[in-house]
C-alpha positions as CSV (number, residue, x, y, z in Angstrom):
1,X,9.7,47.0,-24.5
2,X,9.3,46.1,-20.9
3,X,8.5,42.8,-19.3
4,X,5.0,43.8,-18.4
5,X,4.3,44.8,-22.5
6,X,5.8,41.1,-23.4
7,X,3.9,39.3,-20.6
8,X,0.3,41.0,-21.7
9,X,1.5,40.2,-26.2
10,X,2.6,36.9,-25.1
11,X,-1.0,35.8,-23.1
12,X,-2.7,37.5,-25.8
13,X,-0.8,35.8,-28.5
14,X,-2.3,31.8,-26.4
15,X,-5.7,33.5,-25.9
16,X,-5.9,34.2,-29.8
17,X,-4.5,30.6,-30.4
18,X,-6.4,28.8,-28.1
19,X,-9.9,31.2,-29.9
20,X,-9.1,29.6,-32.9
21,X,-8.4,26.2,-32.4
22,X,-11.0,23.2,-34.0
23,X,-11.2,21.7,-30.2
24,X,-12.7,24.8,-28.8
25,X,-16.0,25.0,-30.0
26,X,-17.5,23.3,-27.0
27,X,-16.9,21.0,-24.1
28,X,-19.7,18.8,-24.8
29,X,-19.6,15.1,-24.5
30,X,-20.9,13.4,-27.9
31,X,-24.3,11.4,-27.1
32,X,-23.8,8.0,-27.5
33,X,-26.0,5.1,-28.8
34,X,-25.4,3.3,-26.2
35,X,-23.5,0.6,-28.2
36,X,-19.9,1.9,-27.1
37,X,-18.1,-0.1,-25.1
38,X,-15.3,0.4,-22.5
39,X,-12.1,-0.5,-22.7
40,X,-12.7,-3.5,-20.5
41,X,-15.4,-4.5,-23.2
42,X,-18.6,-3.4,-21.2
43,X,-21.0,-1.0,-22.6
44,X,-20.9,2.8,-21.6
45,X,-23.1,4.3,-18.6
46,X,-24.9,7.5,-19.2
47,X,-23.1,9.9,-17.1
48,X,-24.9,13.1,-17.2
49,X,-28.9,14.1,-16.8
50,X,-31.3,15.8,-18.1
51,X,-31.1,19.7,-17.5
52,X,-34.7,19.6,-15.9
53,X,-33.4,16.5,-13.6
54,X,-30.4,18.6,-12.8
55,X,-32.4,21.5,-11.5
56,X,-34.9,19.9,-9.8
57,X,-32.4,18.0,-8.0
58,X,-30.6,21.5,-6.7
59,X,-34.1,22.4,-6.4
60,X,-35.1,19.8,-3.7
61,X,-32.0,19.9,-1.8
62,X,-30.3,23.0,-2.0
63,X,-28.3,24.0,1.3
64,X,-31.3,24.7,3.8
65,X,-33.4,21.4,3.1
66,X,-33.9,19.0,5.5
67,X,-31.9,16.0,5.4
68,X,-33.7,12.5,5.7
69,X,-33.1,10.4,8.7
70,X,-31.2,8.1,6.4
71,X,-28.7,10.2,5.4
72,X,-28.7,11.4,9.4
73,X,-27.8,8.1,10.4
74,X,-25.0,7.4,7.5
75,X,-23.5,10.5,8.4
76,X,-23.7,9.3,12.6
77,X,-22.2,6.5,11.6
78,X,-19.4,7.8,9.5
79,X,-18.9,10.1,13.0
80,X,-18.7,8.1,14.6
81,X,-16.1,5.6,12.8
82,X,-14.3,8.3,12.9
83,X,-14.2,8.5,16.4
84,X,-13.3,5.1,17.3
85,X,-10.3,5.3,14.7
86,X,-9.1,8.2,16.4
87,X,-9.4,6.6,20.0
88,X,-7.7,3.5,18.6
89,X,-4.7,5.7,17.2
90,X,-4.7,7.4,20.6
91,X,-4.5,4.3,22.7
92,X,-2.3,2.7,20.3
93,X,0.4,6.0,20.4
94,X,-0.3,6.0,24.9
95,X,0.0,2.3,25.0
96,X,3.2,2.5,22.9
97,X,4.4,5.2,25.2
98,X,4.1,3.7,28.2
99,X,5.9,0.6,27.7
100,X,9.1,2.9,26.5
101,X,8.8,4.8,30.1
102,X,8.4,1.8,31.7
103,X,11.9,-0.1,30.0
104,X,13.4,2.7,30.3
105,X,12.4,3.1,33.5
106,X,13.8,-0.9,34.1
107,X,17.2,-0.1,32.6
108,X,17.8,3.2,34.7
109,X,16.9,0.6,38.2
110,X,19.0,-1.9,36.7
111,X,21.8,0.7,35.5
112,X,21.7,2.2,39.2
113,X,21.5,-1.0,40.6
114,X,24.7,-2.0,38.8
115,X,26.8,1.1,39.7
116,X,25.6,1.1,43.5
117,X,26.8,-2.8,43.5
118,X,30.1,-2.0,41.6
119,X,30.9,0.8,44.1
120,X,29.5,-0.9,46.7
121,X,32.5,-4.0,45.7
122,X,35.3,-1.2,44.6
123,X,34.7,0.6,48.7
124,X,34.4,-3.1,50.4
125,X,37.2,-3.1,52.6
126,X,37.2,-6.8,53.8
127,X,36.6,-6.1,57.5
128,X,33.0,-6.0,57.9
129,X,30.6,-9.0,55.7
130,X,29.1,-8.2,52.3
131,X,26.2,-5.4,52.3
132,X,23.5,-8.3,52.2
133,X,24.5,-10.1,55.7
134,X,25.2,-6.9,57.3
135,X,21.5,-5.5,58.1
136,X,21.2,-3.9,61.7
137,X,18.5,-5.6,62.9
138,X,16.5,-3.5,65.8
């Protein structure tokens, strides 16, 4: 028997099983009373509607309607926070940026500066003054 002839008796074999089981009659939720309670103690919302609630509701606003200016102006404003935490990441990431260029920029002057001044001390050969006093004025 191939592995294709196994595959297909094995699904079938879950597909009869899961036919037959007690639990698969439905996927209805059980109405309740409205006397359960939660597991923090509160009582139970109703979480569904009615079926002609339901369809009115995709009735009304289905994907062409018109939105109200209310939900307009939430969704602006979500935008628009969105915006601002995007300009704040930005400016956070260039700000953070430039101050490594600019200490890194410091330590390369002052590593320079230290290797011109070391050379400068290692060629000094006594008979003229230091670099400092020996400007050529004009």
């Amino acid at each position: 028997m191939s592995w294709t002839h196994a595959t297909l008796l094995a699904l079938l074999a879950v597909l009869l099983a899961l036919n037959w089981s007690p639990g698969a009659e439905s996927a209805a939720v059980a109405r309740s009373t409205g006397n359960a309670k939660g597991p923090a103690g509160l009582p139970l919302r109703r979480i569904f509607i009615k079926e002609a609630d339901a369809s009115n509701f995709f009735r009304r606003r289905n994907r062409r309607a018109v939105k109200s200016q209310d939900e307009l102006n939430a969704e602006q404003s979500q935008v628009l926070a969105a915006d601002e935490r995007m300009r704040e990441f930005h400016e956070e990431k260039r700000n953070k940026f430039e101050n490594y260029a600019e200490e890194d920029h410091d330590e390369q002057n002052e590593r320079t500066r230290e290797s011109t001044e070391q050379w400068r001390e290692f060629h000094y050969d006594g008979m003229d003054p230091p670099h400092e006093y020996n400007r050529h004025t004009a």
